[in-house]
C-alpha beads as a LAMMPS data file, in Angstrom:
LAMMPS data file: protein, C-alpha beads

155 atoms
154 bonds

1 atom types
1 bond types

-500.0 500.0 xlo xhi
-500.0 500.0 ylo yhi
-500.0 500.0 zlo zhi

Masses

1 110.0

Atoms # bond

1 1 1 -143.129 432.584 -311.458
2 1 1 -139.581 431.973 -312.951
3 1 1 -137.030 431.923 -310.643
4 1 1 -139.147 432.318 -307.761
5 1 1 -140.767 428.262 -308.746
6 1 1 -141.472 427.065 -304.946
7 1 1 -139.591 423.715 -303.930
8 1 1 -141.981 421.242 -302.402
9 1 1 -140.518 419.018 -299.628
10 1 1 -142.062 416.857 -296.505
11 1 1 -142.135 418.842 -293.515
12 1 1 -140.400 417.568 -290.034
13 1 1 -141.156 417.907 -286.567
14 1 1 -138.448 421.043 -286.625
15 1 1 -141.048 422.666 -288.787
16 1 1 -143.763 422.906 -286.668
17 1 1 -143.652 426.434 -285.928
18 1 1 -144.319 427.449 -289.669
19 1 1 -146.334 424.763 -290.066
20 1 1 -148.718 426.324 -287.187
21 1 1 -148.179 429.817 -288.709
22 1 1 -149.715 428.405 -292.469
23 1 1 -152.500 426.667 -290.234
24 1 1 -153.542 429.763 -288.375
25 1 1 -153.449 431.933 -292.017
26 1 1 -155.972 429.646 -293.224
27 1 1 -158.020 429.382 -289.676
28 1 1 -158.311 433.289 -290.124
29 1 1 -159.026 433.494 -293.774
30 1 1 -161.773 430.920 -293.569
31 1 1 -163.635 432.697 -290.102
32 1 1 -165.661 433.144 -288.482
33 1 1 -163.988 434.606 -285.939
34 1 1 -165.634 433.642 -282.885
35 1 1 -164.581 429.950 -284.068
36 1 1 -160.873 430.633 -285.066
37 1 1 -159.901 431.315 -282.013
38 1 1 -160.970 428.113 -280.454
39 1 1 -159.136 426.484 -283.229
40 1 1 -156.338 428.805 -283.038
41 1 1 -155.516 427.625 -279.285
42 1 1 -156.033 423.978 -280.342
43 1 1 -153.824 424.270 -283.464
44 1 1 -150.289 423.600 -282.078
45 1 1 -150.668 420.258 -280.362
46 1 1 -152.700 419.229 -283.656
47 1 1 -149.664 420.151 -285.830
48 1 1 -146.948 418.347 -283.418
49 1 1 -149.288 415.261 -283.359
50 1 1 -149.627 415.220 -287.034
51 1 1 -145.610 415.879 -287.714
52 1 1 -145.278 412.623 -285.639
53 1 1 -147.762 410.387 -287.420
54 1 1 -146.232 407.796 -289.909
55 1 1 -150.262 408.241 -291.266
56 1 1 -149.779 412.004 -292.121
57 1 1 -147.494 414.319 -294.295
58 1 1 -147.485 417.602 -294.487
59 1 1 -146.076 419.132 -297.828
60 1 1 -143.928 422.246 -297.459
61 1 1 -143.728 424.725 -300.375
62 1 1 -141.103 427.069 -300.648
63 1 1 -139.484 430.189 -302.461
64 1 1 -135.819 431.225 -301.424
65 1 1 -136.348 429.997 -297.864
66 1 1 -139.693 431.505 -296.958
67 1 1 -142.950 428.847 -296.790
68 1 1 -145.267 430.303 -298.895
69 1 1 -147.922 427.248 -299.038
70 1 1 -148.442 423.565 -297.534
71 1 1 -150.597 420.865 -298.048
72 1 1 -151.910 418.158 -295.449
73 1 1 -152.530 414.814 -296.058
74 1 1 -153.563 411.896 -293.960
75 1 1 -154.500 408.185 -294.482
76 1 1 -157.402 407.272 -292.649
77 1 1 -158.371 403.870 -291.388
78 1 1 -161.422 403.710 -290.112
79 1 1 -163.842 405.918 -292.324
80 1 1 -166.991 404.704 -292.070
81 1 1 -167.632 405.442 -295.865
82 1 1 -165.005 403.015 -297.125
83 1 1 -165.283 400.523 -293.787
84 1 1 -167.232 397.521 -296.166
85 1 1 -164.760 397.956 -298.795
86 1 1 -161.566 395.448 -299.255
87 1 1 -159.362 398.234 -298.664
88 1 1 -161.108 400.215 -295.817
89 1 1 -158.471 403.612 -296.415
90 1 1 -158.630 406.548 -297.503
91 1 1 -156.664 409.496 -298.226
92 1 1 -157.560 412.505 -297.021
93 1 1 -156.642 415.676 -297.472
94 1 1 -157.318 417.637 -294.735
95 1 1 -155.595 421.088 -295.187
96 1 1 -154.416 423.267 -298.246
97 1 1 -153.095 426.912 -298.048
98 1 1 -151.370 428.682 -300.217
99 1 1 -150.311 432.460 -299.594
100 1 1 -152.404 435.199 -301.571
101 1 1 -148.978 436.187 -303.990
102 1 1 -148.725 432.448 -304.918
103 1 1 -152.484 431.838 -305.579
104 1 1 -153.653 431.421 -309.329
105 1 1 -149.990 430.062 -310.009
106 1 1 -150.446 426.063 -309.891
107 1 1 -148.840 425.631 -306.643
108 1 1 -152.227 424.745 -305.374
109 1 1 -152.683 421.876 -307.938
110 1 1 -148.872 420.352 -306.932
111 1 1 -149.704 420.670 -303.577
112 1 1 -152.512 418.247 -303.799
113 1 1 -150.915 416.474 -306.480
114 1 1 -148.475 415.628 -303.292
115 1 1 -150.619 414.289 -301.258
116 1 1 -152.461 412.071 -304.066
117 1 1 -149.118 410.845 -304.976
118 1 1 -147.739 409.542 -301.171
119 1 1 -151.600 407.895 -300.828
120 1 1 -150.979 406.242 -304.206
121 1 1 -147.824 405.004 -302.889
122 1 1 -149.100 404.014 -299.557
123 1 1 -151.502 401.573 -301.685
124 1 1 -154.736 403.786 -301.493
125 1 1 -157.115 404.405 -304.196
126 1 1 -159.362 406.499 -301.995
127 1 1 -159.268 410.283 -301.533
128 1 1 -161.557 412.491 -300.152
129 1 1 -161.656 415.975 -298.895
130 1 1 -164.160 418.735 -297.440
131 1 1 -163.853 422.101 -299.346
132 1 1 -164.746 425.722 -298.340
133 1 1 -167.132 427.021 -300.763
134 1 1 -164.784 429.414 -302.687
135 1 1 -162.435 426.529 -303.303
136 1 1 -165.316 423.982 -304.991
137 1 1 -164.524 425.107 -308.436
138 1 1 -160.639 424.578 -307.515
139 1 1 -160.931 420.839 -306.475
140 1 1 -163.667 419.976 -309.243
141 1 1 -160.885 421.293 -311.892
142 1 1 -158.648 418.849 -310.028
143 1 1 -161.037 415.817 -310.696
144 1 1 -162.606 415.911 -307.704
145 1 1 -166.847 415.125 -308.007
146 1 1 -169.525 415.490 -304.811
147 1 1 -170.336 413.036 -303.072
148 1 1 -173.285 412.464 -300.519
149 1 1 -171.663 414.199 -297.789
150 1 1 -173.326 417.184 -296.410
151 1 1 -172.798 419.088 -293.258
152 1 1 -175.763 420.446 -290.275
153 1 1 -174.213 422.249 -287.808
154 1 1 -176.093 420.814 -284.540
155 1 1 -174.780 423.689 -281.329

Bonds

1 1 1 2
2 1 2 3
3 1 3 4
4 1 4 5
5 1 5 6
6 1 6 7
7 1 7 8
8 1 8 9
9 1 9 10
10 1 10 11
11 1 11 12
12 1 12 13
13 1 13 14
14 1 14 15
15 1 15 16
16 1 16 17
17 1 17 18
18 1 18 19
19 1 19 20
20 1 20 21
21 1 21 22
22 1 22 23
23 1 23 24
24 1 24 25
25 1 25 26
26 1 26 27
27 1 27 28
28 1 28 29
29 1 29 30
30 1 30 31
31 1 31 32
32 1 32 33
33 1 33 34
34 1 34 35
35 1 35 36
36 1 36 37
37 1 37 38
38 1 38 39
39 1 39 40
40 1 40 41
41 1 41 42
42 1 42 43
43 1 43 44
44 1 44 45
45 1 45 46
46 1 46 47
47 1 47 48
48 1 48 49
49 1 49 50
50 1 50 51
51 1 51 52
52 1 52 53
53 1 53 54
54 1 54 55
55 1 55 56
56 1 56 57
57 1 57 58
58 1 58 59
59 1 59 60
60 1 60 61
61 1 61 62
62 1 62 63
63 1 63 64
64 1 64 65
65 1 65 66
66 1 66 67
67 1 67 68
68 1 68 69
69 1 69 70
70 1 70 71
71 1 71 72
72 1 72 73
73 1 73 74
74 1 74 75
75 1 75 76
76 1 76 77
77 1 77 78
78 1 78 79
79 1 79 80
80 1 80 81
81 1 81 82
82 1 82 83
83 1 83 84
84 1 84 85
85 1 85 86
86 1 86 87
87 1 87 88
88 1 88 89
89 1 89 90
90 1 90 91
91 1 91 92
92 1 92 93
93 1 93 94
94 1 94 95
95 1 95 96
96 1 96 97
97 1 97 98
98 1 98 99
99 1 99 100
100 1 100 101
101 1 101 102
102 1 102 103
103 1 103 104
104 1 104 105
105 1 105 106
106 1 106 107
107 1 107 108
108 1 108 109
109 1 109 110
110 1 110 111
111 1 111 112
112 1 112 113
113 1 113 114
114 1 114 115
115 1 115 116
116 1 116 117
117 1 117 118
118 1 118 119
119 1 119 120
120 1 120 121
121 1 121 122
122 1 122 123
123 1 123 124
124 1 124 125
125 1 125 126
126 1 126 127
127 1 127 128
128 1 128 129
129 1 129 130
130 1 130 131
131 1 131 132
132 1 132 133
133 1 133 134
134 1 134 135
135 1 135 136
136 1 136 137
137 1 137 138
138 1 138 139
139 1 139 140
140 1 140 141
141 1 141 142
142 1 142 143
143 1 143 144
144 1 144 145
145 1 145 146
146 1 146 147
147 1 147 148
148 1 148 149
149 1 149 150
150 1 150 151
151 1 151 152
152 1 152 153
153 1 153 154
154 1 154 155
C-alpha cells in the first residue's frame, strides 16, 4: 500500500456519521435484503450508544482523510459462556469492515489486532466473535478456533 498505509485511531462521538456509513456497507454486503433494512433503520442509535460506552471502541482506519475500514469491539459482562469463570468478561468483537480496495492488504488483521489489544489491556483474556461464512478462513488464520456455538433461526 505504500504511502497510502491507513492510520488506525479510536473513533469519537463526532464520528458517528461515518461510523454509521461503514455499518450500513457491511449491513448491505452481508444481506439479505429484506433484513438490512430493519437493521439499517436501527443502526444509528446503535452506533451513538456504542460511541458513548466506556465498554466499547470502535477502531477507525484511515488513508489521507477518507475511512476506509473500522473495527468494533466490546467487553461484555454478563456472557453466559464465561458467567462460572473468575473473570466472567469477554471481549467481543462485534463488527469488522474493511472497504473492497483495502481488502487482502492486512488492514483486516490490525483491525482486530486493535480490539484484542484494548481487551488485553482492560484485563480480559476472553475473546469471542460470530463470523459470516466467507470470513471463517480469515479469523481461523487469526487464531481464532470454533467453539460450540451454533445458530437456528426460530421466526
Amino acid at each position: 500500500m505504500g504511502e497510502r498505509e491507513p492510520s488506525i485511531r479510536i473513533a469519537t462521538p463526532a464520528d458517528e456519521a461515518i461510523v454509521s456509513e461503514l455499518m450500513q456497507r457491511l449491513v448491505d454486503e452481508l444481506g439479505p435484503t429484506d433484513l438490512s433494512d430493519k437493521l439499517r433503520a436501527k443502526l444509528g442509535p446503535d452506533v451513538a450508544a456504542a460511541l458513548a460506552s466506556a465498554n466499547v471502541h470502535i477502531f477507525l482506519a484511515e488513508v489521507d482523510g477518507e475511512a476506509v475500514g473500522l473495527s468494533r469491539g466490546d467487553i461484555l459482562t454478563a456472557d453466559p459462556i464465561f458467567r462460572l469463570r473468575d473473570d466472567h468478561r469477554c471481549g467481543y468483537v462485534d463488527q469488522m469492515y474493511v472497504c473492497p480496495a483495502f481488502r487482502q492488504s492486512g488492514l483486516g488483521a490490525k483491525l482486530l489486532r486493535c480490539c484484542e489489544d484494548w481487551f488485553r489491556d482492560e484485563g480480559v483474556n476472553h475473546a469471542l466473535l460470530h463470523a459470516a461464512p466467507r470470513a471463517v478462513r480469515f479469523y481461523a488464520r487469526e487464531g481464532y478456533l470454533p467453539n460450540r456455538e451454533m445458530f437456528k433461526r426460530l421466526f
